[in-house]
C-alpha positions in Angstrom: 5.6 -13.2 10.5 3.2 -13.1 6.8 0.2 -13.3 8.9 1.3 -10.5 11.6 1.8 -7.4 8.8 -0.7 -6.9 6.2 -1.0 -5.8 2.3 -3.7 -3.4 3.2 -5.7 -1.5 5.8 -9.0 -3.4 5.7 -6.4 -6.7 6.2 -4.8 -5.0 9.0 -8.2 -3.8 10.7 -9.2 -7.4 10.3 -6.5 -8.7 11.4 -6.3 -6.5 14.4 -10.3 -6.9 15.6 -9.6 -11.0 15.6 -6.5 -10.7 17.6 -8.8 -8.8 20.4 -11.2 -10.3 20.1 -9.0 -14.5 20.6 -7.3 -12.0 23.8 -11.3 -11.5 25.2 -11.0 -8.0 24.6 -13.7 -5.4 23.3 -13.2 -3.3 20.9 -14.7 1.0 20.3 -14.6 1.6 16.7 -14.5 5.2 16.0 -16.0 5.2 12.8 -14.6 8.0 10.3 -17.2 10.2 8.2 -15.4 8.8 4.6 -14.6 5.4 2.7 -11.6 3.4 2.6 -9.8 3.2 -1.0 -11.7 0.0 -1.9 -15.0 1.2 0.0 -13.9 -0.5 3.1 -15.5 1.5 6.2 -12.4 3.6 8.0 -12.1 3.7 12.1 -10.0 4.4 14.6 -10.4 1.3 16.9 -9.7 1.1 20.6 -8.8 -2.1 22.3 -7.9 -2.0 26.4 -6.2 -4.9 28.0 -6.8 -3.7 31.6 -9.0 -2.4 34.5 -10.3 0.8 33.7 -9.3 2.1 37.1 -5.7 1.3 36.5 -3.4 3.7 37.8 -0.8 3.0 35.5 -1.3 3.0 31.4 0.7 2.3 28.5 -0.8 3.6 24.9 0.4 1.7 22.1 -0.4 3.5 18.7 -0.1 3.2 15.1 -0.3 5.2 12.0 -0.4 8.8 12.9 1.1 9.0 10.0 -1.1 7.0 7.8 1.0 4.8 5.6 3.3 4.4 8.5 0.7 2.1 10.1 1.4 -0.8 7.6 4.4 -1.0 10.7 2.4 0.0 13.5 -0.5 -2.3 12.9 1.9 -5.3 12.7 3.7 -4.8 16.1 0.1 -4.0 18.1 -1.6 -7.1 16.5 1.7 -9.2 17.7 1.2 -7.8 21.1 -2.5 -8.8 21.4 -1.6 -12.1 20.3 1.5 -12.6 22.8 0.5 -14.0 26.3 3.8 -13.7 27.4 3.7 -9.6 27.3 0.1 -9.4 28.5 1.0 -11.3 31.5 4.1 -9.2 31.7 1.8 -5.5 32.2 -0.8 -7.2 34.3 2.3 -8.2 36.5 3.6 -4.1 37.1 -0.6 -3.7 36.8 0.0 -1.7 34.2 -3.4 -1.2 31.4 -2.2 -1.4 27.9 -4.4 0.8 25.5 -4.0 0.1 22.0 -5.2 2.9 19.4 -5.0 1.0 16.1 -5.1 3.5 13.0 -4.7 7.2 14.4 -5.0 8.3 10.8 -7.1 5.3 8.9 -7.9 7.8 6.0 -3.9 7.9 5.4 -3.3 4.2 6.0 -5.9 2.8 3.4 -5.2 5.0 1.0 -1.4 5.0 1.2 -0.7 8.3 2.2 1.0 9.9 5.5 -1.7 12.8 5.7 -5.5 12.8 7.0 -8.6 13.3 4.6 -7.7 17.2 5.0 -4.0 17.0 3.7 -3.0 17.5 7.3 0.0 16.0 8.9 -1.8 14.7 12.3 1.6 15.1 13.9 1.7 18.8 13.6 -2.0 19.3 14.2 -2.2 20.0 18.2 -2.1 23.9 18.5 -4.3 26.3 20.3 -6.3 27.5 17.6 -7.5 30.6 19.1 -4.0 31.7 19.0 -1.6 32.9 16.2 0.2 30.2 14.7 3.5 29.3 14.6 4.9 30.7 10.9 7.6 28.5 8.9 8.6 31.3 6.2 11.3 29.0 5.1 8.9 26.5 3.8 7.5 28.8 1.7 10.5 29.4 -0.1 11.0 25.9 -0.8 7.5 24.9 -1.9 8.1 25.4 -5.6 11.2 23.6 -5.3 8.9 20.4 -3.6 6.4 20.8 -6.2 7.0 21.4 -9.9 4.6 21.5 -12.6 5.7 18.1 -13.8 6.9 14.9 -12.3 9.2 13.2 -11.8 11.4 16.6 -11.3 12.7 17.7 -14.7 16.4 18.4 -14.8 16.0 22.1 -13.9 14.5 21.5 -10.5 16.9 18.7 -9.8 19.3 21.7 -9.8 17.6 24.6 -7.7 17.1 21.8 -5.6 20.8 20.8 -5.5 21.8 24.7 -5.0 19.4 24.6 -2.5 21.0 21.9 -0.5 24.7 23.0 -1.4 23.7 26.2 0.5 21.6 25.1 3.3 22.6 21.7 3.8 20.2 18.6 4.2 19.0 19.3 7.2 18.4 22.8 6.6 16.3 21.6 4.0 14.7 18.9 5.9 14.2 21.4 8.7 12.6 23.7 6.8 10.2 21.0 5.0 9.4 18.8 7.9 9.0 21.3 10.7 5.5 22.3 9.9 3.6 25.0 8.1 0.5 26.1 7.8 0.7 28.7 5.2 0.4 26.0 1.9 -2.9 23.6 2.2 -1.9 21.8 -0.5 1.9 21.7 0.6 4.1 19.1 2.6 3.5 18.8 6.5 0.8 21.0 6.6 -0.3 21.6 10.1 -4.3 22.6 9.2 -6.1 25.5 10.2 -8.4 23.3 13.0 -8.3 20.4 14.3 -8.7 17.8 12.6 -11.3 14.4 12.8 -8.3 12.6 14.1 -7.0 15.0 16.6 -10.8 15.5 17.9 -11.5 11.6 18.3 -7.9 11.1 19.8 -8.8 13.8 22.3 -11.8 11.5 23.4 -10.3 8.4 23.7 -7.5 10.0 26.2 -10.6 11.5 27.6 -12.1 8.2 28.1 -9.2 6.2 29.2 -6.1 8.6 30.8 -8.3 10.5 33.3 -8.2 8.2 35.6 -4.1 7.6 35.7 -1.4 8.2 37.7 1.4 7.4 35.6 0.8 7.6 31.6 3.4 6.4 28.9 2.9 6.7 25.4 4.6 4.5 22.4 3.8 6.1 19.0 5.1 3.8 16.4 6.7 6.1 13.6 8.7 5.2 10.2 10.8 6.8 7.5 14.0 8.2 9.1 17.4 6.6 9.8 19.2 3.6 9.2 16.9 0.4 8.0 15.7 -1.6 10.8 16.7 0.4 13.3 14.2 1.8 16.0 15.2 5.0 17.0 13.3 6.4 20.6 12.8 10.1 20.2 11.9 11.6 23.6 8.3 12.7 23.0 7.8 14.7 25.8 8.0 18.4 26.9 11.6 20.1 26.8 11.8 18.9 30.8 14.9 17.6 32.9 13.0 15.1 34.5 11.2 13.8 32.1 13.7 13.0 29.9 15.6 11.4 33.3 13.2 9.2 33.9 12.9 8.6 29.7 16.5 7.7 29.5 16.0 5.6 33.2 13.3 3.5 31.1 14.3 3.6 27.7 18.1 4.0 28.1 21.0 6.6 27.6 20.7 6.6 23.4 17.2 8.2 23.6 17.0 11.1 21.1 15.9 14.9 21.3 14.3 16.9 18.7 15.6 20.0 21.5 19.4 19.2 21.9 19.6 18.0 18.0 20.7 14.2 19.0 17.4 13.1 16.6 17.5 12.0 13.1 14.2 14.5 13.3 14.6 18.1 13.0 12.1 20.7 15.8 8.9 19.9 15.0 5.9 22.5 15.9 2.0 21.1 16.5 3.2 17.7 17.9 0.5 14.7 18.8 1.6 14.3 22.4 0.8 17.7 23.7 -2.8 16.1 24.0 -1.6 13.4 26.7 -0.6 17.1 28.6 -3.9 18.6 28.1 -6.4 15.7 28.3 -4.4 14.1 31.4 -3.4 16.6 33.2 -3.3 15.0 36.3 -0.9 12.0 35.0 2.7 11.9 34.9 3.5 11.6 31.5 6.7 9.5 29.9 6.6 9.2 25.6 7.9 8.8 22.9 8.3 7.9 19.5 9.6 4.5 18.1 11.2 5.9 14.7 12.5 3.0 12.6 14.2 3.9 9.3 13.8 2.6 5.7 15.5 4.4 3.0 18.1 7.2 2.8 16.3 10.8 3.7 16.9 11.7 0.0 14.2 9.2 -1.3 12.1 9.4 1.6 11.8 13.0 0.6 11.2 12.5 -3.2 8.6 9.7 -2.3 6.5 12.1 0.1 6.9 15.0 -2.4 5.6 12.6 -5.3 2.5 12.3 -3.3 1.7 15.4 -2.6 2.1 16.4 -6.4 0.1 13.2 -7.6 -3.0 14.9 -4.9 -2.7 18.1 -6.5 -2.4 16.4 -10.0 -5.2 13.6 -10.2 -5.3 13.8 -13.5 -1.7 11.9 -13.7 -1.5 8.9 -15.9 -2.4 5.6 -14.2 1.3 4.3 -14.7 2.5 7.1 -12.9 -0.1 6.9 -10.1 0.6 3.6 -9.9 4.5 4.2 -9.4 4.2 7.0 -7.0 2.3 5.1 -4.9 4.5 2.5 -4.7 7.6 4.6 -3.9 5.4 6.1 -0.9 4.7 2.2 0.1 8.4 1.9 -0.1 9.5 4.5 1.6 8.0 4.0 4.7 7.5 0.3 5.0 10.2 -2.6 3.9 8.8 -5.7 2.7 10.9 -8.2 3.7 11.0 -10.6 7.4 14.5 -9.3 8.1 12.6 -5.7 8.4 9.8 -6.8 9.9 11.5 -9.4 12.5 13.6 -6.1 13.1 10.8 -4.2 14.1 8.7 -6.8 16.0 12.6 -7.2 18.5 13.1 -3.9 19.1 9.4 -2.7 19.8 8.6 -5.7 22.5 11.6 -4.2 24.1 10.8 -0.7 24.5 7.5 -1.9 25.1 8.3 -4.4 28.6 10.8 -1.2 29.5 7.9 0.9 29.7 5.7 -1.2 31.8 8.7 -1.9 34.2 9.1 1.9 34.0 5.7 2.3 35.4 5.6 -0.4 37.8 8.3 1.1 40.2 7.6 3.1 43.1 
């Protein structure tokens, strides 16, 4: 279990290359234009475990969300080094396409956003077109980010009257949905694409073209109970993809569009590109959300963050222990957790390849 999750990026990269490579796989590194925290180089790294003519594919990612991928990593490394599942998707000839660090600026530096303080998932917009406005963030930003931290007892209470009038969700809603009026704000959706939204584009380019049937699990952390793996429906808002989800995945799949998800509506999501790069494939996703902490210290973790990136000036205790919370918050170090994680995911992962083995 120790040797499948790692302290650090340039571990899990390691780690992750020498699985493929014991599997006699190859490996594209798509190397990214900056550093690692410790100098390490950065990449998003492609592995395939499949004929590149396959007709059916499964994409296996990790760490759209940067720190998130101290999870991801784990479960795709356990996969390359699992015969038994390998053997399992060659049987339904399905391809399995693993994209190891979507975000590996955010990974190695412990933090859920890019280079460019954008949240990959809410990224994938037309940018020739106006985009979408999230007025309510705007009201809250001050609230997200005071001059000092931690919060001081007079923002602990506009936030409180905040959430006594709105409600939780209508907080979380109006943080997490996306904006793209605040660069230096919370879930900020850019202004163009970003380095990882352009090299994920050319990998799907690359590899999804040629399929007839596409599935997608994006391994997500952070929200609901500990442990516990919840499958959001990551498709478009359509009947019969969210039949054939359910048909795949089971009936306790989630929605972000009937309000059955732990998530609130999201705007500028990842998996439009499977849509737009693969347009000829029928497409089945979604994400694998497994939860750590209560949403309340999720929240202050992420907001810590972002205040510690607009403050690096901070005192190196309090770097230190922001970071930390961050870790925290979005990856639990212990092998109940993990051996949590590892269960659920190998079982979403064989229902997708049966999924797109039938007729």
């Amino acid at each position: 279990m120790s040797d499948t999750f790692s302290k650090s990026y340039a571990e899990a990269r390691d780690k992750f290359l020498h699985a493929a490579g014991s599997a006699g796989l190859s490996v594209e590194s798509h190397i990214h234009p900056l550093t690692g925290r410790d100098g390490e180089t950065l990449a998003m790294d492609v592995v395939r475990d499949g004929p590149a003519d396959a007709k059916r594919l499964l994409i296996l990612s990790s760490a759209c969300h940067g720190v998130e991928g101290y999870c991801g990593s784990g479960v795709q490394i356990q996969a390359l080094r699992d015969p038994a599942w390998r053997a399992a998707a060659q049987e339904q000839q399905v391809a399995v396409l693993y994209i190891h660090a979507l975000n590996p600026h955010g990974f190695s530096h412990v933090r859920r956003v890019t280079h460019e303080n954008v949240d990959l998932n809410r990224n994938f917009h037309d940018y020739k077109q106006p985009l979408p406005t999230n007025s309510d963030y705007v009201q809250v930003q001050h609230l997200l980010l005071p001059p000092v931290w931690p919060p001081n007892a007079e923002n602990l209470q506009a936030t409180a009257a905040y959430i006594a009038e709105h409600g939780m969700k209508g907080l979380q809603a109006a943080v997490s949905r996306g904006q793209h009026e605040c660069p230096d704000g919370l879930f900020f959706g850019g202004h163009a694409p970003t380095w990882s939204n352009l090299t994920l584009r050319q990998v799907l380019q690359q590899h999804g073209q040629r399929a007839e049937r596409l599935a997608w699990i994006d391994i997500h952390t952070g929200l609901g109970p500990s442990g516990v793996g919840e499958r959001i429906f990551a498709c478009k808002d359509d009947a019969a993809a969210f039949t054939r989800a359910k048909a795949w995945w089971g009936d306790h799949i989630t929605s972000i569009y009937d309000g059955s998800s732990t998530s609130a509506f999201l705007t500028g999501l990842m998996w439009i590109s499977a849509y737009q790069e693969c347009p000829q494939a029928e497409y089945t996703g979604m994400a694998m959300e497994y939860g750590t902490q209560p949403m309340e210290q999720v929240m202050l973790a992420l907001r810590g963050d972002h205040w510690l990136h607009n403050h690096p000036e901070a005192a190196t205790e309090l770097k230190t222990r922001i970071k930390q919370d961050l870790m925290e918050a979005f990856y639990t170090d212990s092998d109940a957790w993990r051996s949590q994680i590892l269960a659920q995911a190998q079982e979403a992962m064989l229902q997708a390849v049966q999924g797109l083995g039938r007729p």
